[in-house]
SEKOL-307429 format. One line per field, with one value per residue: x, y, z of N, C-alpha, C in turn; residue in three letters. Coordinates in steps of 0.1 Angstrom, whole numbers, plus 5000, padded with zeros to 4 digits. Example, Ala and Ser with C-alpha at 12.3 -4.5 7.8 and 13.67 -1.06 7.14 Angstrom:
BEGIN
n.X: c(5132, 5128);
n.Y: c(4943, 4978);
n.Z: c(5078, 5071);
ca.X: c(5123, 5137);
ca.Y: c(4955, 4989);
ca.Z: c(5078, 5071);
c.X: c(5132, 5129);
c.Y: c(4967, 5000);
c.Z: c(5078, 5079);
resn: c(ALA, SER);
//
This chain:
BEGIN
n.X: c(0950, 0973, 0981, 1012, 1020, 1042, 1033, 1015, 0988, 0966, 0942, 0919, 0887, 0864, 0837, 0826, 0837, 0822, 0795, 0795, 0799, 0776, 0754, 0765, 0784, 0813, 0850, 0868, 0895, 0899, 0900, 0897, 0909, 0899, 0869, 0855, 0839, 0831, 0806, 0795, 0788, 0769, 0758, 0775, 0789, 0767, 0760, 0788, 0784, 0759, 0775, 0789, 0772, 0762, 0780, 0805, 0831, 0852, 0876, 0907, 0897, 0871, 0863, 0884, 0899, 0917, 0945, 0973, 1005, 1013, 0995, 0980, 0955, 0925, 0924, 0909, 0893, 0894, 0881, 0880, 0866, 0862, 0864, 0890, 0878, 0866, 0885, 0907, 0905, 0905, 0883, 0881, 0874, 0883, 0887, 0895, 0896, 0886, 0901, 0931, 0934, 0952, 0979, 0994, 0984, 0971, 0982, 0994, 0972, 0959, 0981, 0988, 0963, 0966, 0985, 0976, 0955, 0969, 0986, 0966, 0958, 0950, 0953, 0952, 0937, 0910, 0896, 0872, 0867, 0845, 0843, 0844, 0859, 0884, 0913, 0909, 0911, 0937, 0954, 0952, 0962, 0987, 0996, 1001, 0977, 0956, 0936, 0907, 0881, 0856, 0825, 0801, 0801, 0816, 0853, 0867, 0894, 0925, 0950, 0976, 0993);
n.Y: c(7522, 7543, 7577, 7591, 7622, 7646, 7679, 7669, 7647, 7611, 7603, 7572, 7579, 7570, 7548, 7554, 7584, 7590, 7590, 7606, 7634, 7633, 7633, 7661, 7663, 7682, 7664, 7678, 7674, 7669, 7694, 7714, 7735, 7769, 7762, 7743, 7712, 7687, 7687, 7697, 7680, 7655, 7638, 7620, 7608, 7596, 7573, 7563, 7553, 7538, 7517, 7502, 7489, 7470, 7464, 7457, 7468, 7495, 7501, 7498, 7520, 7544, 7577, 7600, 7614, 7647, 7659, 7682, 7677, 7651, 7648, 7669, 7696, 7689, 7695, 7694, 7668, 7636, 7613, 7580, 7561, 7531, 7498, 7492, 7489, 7474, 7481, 7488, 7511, 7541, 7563, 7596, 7623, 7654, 7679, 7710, 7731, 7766, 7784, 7771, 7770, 7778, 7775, 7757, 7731, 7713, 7702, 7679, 7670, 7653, 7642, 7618, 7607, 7596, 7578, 7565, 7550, 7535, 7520, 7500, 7490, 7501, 7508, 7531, 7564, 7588, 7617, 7643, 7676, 7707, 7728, 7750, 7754, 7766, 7762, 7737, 7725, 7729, 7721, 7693, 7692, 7696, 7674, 7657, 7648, 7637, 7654, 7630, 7633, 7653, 7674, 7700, 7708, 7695, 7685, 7655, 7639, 7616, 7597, 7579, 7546);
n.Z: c(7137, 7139, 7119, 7108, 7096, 7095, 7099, 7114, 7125, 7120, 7134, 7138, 7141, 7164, 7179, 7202, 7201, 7175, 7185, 7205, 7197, 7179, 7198, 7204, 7229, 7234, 7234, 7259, 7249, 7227, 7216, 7196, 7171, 7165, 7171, 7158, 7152, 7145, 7136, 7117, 7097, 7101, 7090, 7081, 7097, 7109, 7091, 7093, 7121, 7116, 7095, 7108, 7130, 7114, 7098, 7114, 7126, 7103, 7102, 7085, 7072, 7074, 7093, 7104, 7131, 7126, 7137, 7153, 7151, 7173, 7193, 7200, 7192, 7178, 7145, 7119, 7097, 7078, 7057, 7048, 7026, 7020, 7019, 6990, 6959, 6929, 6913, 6925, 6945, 6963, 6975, 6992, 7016, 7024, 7052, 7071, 7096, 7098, 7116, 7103, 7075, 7050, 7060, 7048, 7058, 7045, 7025, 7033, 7048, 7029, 7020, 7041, 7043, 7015, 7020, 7044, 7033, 7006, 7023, 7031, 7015, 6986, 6954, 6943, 6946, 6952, 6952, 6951, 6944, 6945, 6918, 6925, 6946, 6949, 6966, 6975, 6953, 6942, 6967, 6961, 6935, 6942, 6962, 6941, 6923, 6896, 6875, 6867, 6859, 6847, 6858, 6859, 6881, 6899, 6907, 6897, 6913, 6909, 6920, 6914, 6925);
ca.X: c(0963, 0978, 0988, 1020, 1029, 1048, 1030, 1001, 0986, 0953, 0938, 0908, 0874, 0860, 0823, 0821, 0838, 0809, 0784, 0800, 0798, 0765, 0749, 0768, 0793, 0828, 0854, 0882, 0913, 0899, 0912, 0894, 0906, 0884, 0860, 0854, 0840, 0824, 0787, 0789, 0786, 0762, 0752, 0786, 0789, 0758, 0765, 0798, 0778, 0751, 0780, 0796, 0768, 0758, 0791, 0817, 0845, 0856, 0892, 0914, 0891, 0861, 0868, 0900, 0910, 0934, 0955, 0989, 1017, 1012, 0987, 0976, 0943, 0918, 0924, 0900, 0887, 0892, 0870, 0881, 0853, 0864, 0877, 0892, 0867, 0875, 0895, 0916, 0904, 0895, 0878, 0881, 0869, 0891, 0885, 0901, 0887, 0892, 0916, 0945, 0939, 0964, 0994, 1001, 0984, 0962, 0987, 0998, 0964, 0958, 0991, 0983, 0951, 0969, 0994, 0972, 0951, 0980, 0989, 0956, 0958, 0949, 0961, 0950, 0928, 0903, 0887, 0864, 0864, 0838, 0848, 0842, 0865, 0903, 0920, 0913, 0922, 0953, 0959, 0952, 0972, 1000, 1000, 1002, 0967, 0952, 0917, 0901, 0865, 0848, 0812, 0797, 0801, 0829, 0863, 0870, 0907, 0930, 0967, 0973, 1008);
ca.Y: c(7526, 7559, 7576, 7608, 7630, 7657, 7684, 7662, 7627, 7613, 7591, 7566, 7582, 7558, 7547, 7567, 7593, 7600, 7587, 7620, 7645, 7634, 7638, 7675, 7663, 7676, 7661, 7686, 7664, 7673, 7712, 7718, 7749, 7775, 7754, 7729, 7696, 7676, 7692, 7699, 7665, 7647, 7627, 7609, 7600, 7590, 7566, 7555, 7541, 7524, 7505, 7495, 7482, 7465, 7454, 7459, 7482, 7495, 7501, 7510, 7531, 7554, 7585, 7604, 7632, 7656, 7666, 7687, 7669, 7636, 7643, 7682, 7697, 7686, 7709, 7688, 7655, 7631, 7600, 7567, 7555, 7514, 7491, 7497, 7484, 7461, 7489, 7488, 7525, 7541, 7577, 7604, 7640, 7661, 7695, 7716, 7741, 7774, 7788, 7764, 7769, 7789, 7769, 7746, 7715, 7704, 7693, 7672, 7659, 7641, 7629, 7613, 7602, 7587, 7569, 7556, 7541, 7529, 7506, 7493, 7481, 7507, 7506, 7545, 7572, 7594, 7630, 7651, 7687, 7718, 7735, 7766, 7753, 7763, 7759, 7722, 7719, 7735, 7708, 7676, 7687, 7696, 7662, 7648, 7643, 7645, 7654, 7626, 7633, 7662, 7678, 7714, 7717, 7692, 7676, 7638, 7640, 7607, 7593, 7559, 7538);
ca.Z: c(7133, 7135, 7107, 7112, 7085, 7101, 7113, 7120, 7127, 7117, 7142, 7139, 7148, 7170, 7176, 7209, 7192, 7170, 7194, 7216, 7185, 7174, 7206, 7210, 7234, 7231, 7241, 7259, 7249, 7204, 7219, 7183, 7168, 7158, 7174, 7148, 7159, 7127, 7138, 7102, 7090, 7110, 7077, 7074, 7111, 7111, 7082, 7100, 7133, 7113, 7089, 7122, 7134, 7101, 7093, 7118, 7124, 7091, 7107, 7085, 7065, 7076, 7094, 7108, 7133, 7118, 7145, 7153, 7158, 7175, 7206, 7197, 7192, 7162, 7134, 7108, 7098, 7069, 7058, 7037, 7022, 7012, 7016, 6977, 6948, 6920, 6901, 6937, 6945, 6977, 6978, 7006, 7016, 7037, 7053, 7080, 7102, 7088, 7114, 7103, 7064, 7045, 7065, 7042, 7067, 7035, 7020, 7047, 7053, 7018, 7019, 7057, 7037, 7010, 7033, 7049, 7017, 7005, 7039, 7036, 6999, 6980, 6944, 6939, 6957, 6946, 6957, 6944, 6945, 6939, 6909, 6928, 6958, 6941, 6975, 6976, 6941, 6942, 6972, 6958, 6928, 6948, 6963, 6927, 6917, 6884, 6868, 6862, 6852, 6857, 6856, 6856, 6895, 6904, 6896, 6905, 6910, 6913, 6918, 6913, 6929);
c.X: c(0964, 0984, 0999, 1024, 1031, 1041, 1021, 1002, 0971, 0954, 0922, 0897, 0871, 0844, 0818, 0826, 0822, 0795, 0784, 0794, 0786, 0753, 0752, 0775, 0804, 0837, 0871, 0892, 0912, 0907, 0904, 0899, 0900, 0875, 0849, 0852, 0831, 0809, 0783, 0786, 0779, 0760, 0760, 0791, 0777, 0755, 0773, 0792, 0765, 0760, 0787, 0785, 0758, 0767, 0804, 0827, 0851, 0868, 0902, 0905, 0877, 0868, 0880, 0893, 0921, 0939, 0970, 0996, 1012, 0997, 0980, 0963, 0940, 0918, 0914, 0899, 0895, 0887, 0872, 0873, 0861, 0859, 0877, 0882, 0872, 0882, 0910, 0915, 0897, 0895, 0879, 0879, 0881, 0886, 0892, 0893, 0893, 0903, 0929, 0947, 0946, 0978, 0998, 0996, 0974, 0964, 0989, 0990, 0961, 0972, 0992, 0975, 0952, 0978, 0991, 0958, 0960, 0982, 0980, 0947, 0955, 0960, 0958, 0936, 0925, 0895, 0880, 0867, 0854, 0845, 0853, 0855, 0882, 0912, 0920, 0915, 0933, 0957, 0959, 0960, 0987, 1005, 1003, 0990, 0960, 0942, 0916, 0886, 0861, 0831, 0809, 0799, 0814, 0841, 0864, 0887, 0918, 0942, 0961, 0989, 1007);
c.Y: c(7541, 7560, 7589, 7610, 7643, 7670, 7675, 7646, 7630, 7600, 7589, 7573, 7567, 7556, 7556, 7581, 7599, 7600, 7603, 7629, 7647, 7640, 7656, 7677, 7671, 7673, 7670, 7686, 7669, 7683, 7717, 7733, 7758, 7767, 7742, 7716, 7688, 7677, 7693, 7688, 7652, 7631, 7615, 7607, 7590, 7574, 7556, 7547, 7532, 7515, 7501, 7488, 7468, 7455, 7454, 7472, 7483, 7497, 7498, 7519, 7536, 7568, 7588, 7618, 7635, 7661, 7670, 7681, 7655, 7639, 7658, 7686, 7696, 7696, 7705, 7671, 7647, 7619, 7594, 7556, 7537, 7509, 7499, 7486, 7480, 7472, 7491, 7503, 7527, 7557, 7583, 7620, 7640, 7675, 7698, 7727, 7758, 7785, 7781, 7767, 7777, 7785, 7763, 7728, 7709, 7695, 7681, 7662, 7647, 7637, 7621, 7602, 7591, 7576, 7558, 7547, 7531, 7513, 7498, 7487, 7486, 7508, 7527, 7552, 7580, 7610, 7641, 7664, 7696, 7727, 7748, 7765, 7753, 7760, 7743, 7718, 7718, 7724, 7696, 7677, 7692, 7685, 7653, 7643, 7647, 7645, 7642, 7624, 7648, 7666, 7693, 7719, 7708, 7685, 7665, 7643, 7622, 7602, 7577, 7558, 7527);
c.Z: c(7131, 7123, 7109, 7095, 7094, 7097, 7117, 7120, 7128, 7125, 7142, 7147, 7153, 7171, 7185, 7205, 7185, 7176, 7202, 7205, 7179, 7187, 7215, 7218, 7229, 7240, 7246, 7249, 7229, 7209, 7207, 7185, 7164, 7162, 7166, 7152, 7154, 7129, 7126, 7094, 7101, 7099, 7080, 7090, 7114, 7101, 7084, 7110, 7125, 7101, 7100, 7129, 7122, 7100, 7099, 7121, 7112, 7092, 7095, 7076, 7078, 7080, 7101, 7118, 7128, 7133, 7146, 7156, 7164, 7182, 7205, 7193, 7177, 7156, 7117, 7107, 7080, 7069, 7046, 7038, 7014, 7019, 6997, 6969, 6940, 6916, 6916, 6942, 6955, 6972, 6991, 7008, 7028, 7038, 7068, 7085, 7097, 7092, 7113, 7083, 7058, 7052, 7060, 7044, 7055, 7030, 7023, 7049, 7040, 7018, 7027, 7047, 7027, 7010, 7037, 7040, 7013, 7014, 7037, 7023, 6989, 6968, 6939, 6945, 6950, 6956, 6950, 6950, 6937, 6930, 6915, 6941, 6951, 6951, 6973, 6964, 6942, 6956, 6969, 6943, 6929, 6953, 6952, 6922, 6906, 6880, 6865, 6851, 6861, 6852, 6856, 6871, 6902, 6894, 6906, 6901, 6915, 6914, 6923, 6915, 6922);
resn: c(UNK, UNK, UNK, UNK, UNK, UNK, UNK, UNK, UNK, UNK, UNK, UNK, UNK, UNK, UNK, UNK, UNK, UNK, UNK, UNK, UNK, UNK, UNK, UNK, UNK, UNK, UNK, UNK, UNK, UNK, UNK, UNK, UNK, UNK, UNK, UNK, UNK, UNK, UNK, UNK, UNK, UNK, UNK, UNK, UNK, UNK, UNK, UNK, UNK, UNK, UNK, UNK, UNK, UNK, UNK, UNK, UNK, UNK, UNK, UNK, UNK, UNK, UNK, UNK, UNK, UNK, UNK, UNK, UNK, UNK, UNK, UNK, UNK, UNK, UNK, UNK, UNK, UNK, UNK, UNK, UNK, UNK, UNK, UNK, UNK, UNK, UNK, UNK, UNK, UNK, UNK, UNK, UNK, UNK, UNK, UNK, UNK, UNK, UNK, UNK, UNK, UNK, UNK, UNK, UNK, UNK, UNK, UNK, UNK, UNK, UNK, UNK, UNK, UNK, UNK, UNK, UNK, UNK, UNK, UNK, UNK, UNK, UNK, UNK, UNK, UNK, UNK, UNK, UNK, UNK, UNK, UNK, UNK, UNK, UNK, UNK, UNK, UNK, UNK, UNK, UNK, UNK, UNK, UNK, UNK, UNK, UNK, UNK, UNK, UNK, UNK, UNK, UNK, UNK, UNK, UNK, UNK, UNK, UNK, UNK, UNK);
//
């Protein structure tokens, strides 16, 4: 399932998807900007193809392309970690490549993120940020999210529907 929040749309990483990415493929049609193509997170792809082959397609959660507008080149990723857990709560990282940040698309993408949680049963969503990382604070409590718990290097931040 696609997800649109105007400028963007987050569509389902797939298995060859990261099968492509891990082996260093890219694929034209991403366009990534700034040339960003999830090389930085091998871990959490790598993660994604062995719970797919463990336990299926995790559809509607694991990872996301962020992209422009409907069909537009990949401008970042996000990843919904559930299904939701008994408290009804799904977790997610987001990031963007670094020439799109400062436009505002952050916002955009956790609300995409929490959209599409939401749809997929989610009673309330969760993200962590690095203390030291004020940009993605200042986004997640623009979308309405509030400190939860924090530590000496991060904050857990959450909104609950």
């Amino acid at each position: 399932m696609v997800t649109t929040t105007s400028p963007l749309t987050l569509h389902p990483f797939t298995v060859a998807d990261a099968e492509r990415v891990l082996a260093g493929e890219v694929d034209p049609h991403d366009g990534w900007e700034g040339a960003y193509a999830f090389t930085d997170e091998p871990e959490l792809l790598g993660e994604y193809l062995r719970g797919v082959q463990e336990n299926g397609d995790p559809t509607p959660f694991g990872p996301y392309l962020v992209r422009r507008g409907e069909d537009g080149p990949a401008i970042g990723g996000v990843n919904l970690f559930g299904p939701p857990g008994d408290d009804g709560a799904v977790e997610f990282a987001f990031a963007l490549v670094p020439a799109v940040r400062g436009q505002g698309l952050a916002v955009h993408t956790v609300l995409a993120a929490v959209e599409r949680a939401r749809s997929a049963g989610a009673r309330r969503v969760r993200a962590d940020a690095d203390v030291s990382n004020l940009p993605a604070r200042r986004t997640l409590e623009h979308a309405g999210f509030a400190e939860a718990s924090r530590t000496p290097d991060a904050i857990t931040y959450e909104l609950r529907f």
